[in-house]
C-alpha positions as CSV (number, residue, x, y, z in Angstrom):
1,X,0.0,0.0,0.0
2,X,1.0,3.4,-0.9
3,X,1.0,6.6,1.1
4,X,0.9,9.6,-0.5
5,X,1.9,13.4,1.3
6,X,-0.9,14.3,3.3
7,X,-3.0,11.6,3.3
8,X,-5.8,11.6,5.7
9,X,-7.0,7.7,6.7
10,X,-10.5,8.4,8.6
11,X,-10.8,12.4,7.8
12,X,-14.7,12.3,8.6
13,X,-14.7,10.6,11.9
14,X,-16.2,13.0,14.8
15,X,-14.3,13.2,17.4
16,X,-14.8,15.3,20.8
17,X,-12.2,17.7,22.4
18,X,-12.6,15.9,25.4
19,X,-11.8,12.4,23.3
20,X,-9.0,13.6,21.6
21,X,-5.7,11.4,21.4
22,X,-2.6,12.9,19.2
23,X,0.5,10.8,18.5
24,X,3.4,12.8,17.1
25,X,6.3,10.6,15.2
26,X,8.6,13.3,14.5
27,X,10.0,15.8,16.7
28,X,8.9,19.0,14.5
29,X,5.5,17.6,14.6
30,X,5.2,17.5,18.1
31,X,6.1,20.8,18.7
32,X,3.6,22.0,16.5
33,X,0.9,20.3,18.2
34,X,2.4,22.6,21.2
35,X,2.3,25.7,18.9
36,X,-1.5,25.1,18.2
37,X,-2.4,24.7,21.7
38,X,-3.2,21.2,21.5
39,X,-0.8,19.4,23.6
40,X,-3.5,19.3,26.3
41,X,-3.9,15.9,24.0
42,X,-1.0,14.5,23.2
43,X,-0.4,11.1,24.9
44,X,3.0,9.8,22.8
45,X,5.8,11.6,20.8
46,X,8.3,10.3,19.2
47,X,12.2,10.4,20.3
48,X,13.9,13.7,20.7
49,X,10.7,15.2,20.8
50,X,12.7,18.3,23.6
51,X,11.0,21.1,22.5
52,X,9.3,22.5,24.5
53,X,10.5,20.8,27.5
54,X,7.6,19.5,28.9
55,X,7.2,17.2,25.3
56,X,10.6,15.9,26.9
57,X,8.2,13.7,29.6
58,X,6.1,11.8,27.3
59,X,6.4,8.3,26.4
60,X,8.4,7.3,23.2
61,X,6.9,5.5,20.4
62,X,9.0,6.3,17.7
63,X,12.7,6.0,17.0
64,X,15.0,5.9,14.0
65,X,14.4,2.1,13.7
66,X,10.8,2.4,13.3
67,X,7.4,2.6,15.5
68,X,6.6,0.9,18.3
69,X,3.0,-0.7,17.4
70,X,2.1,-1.9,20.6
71,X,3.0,1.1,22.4
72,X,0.8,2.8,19.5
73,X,-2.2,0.4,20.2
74,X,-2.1,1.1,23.6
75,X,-2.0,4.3,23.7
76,X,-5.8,4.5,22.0
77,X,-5.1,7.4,19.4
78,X,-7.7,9.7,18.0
79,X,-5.4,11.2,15.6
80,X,-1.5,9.9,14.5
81,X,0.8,13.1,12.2
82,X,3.1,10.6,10.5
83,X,6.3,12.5,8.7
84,X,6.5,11.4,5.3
85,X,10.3,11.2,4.2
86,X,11.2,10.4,8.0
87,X,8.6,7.3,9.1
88,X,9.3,4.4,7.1
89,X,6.1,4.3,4.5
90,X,5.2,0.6,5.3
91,X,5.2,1.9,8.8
92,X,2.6,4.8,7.8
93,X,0.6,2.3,5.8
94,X,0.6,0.0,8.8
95,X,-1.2,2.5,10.4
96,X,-3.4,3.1,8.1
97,X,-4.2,-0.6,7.3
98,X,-4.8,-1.0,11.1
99,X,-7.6,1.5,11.1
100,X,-6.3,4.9,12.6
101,X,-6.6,8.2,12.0
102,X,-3.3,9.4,10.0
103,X,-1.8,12.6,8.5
104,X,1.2,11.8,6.9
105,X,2.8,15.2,5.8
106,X,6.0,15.8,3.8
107,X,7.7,19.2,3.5
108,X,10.2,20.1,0.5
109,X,9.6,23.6,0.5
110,X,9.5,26.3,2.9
111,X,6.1,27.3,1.7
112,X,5.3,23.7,2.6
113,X,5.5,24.8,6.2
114,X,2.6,27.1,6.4
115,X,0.5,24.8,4.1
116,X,1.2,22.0,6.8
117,X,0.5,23.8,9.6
118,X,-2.8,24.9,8.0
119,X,-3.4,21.4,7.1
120,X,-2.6,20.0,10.5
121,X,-5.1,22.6,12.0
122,X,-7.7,21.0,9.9
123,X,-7.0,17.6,11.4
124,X,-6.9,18.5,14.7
125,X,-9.5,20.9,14.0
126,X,-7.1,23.5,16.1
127,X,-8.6,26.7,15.1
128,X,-5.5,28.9,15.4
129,X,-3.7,27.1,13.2
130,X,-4.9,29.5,10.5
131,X,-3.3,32.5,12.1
132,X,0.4,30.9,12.8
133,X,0.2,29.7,9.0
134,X,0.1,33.3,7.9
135,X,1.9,34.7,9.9
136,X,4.8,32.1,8.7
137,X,3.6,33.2,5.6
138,X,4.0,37.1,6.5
139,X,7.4,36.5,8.1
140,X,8.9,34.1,5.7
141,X,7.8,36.8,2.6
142,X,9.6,39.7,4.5
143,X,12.5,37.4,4.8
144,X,12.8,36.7,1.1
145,X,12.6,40.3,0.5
146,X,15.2,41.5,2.3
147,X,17.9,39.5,0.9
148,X,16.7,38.7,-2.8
149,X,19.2,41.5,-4.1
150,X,22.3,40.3,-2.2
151,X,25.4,39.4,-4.5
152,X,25.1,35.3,-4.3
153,X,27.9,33.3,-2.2
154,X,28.9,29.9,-2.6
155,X,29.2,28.2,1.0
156,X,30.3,24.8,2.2
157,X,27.6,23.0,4.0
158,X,28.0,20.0,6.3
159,X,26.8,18.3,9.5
160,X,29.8,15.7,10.3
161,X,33.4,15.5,9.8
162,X,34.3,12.3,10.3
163,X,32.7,11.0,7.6
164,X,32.6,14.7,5.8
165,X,28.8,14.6,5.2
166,X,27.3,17.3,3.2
167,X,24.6,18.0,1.4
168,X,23.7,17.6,-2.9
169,X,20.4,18.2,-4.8
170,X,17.2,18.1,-3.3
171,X,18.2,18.1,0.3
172,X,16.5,20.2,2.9
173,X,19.7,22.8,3.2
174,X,19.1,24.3,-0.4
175,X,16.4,25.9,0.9
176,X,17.8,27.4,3.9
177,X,20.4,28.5,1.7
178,X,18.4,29.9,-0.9
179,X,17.1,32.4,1.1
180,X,20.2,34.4,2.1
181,X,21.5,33.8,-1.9
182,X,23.7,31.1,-1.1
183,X,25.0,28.6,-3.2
184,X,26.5,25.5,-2.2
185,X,29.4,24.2,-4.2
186,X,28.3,20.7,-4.3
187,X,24.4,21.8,-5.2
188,X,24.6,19.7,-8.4
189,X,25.6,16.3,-6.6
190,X,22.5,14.1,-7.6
191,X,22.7,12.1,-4.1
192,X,21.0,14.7,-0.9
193,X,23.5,13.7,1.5
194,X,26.4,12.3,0.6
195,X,30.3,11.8,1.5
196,X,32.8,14.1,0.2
197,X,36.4,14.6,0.1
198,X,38.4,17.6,2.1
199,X,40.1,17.8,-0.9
200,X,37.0,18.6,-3.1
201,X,36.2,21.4,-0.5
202,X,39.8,23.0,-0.4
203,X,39.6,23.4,-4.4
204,X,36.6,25.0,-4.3
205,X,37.2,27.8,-2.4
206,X,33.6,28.4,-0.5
207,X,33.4,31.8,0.9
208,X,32.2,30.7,3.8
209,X,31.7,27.4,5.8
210,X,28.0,25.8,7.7
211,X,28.5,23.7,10.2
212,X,25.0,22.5,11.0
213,X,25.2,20.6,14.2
214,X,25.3,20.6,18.1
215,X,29.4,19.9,18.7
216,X,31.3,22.1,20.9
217,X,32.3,24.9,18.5
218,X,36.2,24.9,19.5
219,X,36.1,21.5,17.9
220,X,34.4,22.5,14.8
221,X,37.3,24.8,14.5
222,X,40.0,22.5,15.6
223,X,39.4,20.6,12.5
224,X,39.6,23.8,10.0
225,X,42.6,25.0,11.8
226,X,45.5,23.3,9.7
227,X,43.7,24.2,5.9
228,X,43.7,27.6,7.1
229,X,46.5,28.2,5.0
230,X,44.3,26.9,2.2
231,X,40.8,27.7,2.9
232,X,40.3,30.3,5.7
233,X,36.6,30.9,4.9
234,X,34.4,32.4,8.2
235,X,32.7,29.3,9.9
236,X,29.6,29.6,11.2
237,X,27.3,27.4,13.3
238,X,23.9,26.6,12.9
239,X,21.3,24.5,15.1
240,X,20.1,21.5,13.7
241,X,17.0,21.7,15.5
242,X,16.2,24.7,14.5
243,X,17.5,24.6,10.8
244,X,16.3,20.8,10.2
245,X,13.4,21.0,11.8
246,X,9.9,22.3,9.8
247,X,8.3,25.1,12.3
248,X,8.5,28.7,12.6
249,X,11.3,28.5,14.7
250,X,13.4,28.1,11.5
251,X,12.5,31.4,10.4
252,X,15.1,33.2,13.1
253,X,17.8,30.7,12.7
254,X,17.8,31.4,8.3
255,X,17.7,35.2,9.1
256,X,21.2,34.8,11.8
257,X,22.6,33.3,8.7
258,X,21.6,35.9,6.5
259,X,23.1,38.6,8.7
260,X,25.9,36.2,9.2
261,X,27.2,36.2,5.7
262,X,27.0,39.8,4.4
263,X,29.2,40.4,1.2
């Protein structure tokens, strides 16, 4: 069985407030349930579901390896948000074959946010879910506008160095990128996140290096420090759970980068 991006299993089903069960299974998911004011509801999340704290202290029924279906069962759900692109899709259609209510949601785009927040309010039938979406909308149009002009940059973007894993075509970073005119030199490598060589960065002279992750920073420089004499591009940090994660909160974290790499 396929599942297709935003695919609602049971969408006419009446449910009451005071019935409602919500099961996130992705971290960004969950803390939109917060944003809309319906964690009141929310019985499971899914691992590293931290934000905001008090997600922290529900029960786990999602990890990297997959869902936990008895945990699922158990846990009565009203309503499951699946994340297409990050749940396994015979998972999601597990869920679905098994009856439940699912929205499986996939975001390529940063429009996409707004559009699944909207969407999401729908489900839950959260009714200010239609006044965070614009005014994503509002803020992420601004954004745009204030750096469409700039002179482009190309940048080197990457999470780990040991393996040196960036990012190619189609991966989530081009669109954080896009926004502050930023171009990143391996943009036209068909896989979205793959391996690369030192050597391949050193030759292409970036104008400035992303580190997108949550190590110590003097280590992050410690292992730039002897190419300096190469390659002594500005390094600047980003948070992954802000960057890689599909909620407003992104917005803030795109515009430090913006200011960060002014021609």
């Amino acid at each position: 069985m396929s599942v297709s991006c935003n695919t609602f299993a049971q969408s006419t089903m009446q449910i009451s407030d005071d019935e409602k069960r919500i099961i996130t299974l992705a971290p960004h998911l969950t803390e939109l349930v917060f944003l809309l004011n319906e964690d009141s509801h929310l019985v499971a999340v899914s691992d590293y579901s931290d934000y905001p704290v008090a997600a922290s202290q529900l029960p786990s029924v999602a990890s990297y390896t997959g869902l936990d279906f008895s945990a699922i069962i158990k846990a009565r759900p009203t309503h499951i948000l699946a994340w297409e692109g990050g749940n396994k899709p015979q998972d999601i259609a597990k869920l679905l074959s098994l009856g439940f209510n699912v929205l499986s949601q996939r975001t390529t785009t940063l429009n996409d946010i707004s559009r699944n927040i909207t969407e999401l309010g729908n489900f839950l039938d959260a009714s200010i879910a239609s006044v965070v979406s614009r005014q994503f909308d509002r803020h992420l149009k601004q954004l745009k506008s204030t750096y469409h002009s700039r002179k482009p940059q190309s940048v080197f973007y990457y999470s780990w160095a040991m393996p040196l894993m960036s990012i190619g075509s189609g991966a989530w970073g081009n669109e954080v990128l896009k926004i502050c005119q930023l171009t990143h030199i391996f943009a036209d490598v068909p896989i979205e996140y793959p391996q690369v060589a030192l050597a391949r960065v050193l030759r292409a002279q970036p104008d400035y290096i992303i580190n997108v992750s949550k190590e110590p920073i003097d280590t992050v420089q410690a292992f730039w420090t002897p190419h300096q004499s190469v390659l002594n591009a500005p390094l600047i940090q980003l948070n992954p759970d802000l960057i890689h994660r599909y909620t407003p909160r992104i917005l803030p974290e795109i515009a430090r980068l913006c200011a960060a790499t002014v021609p």
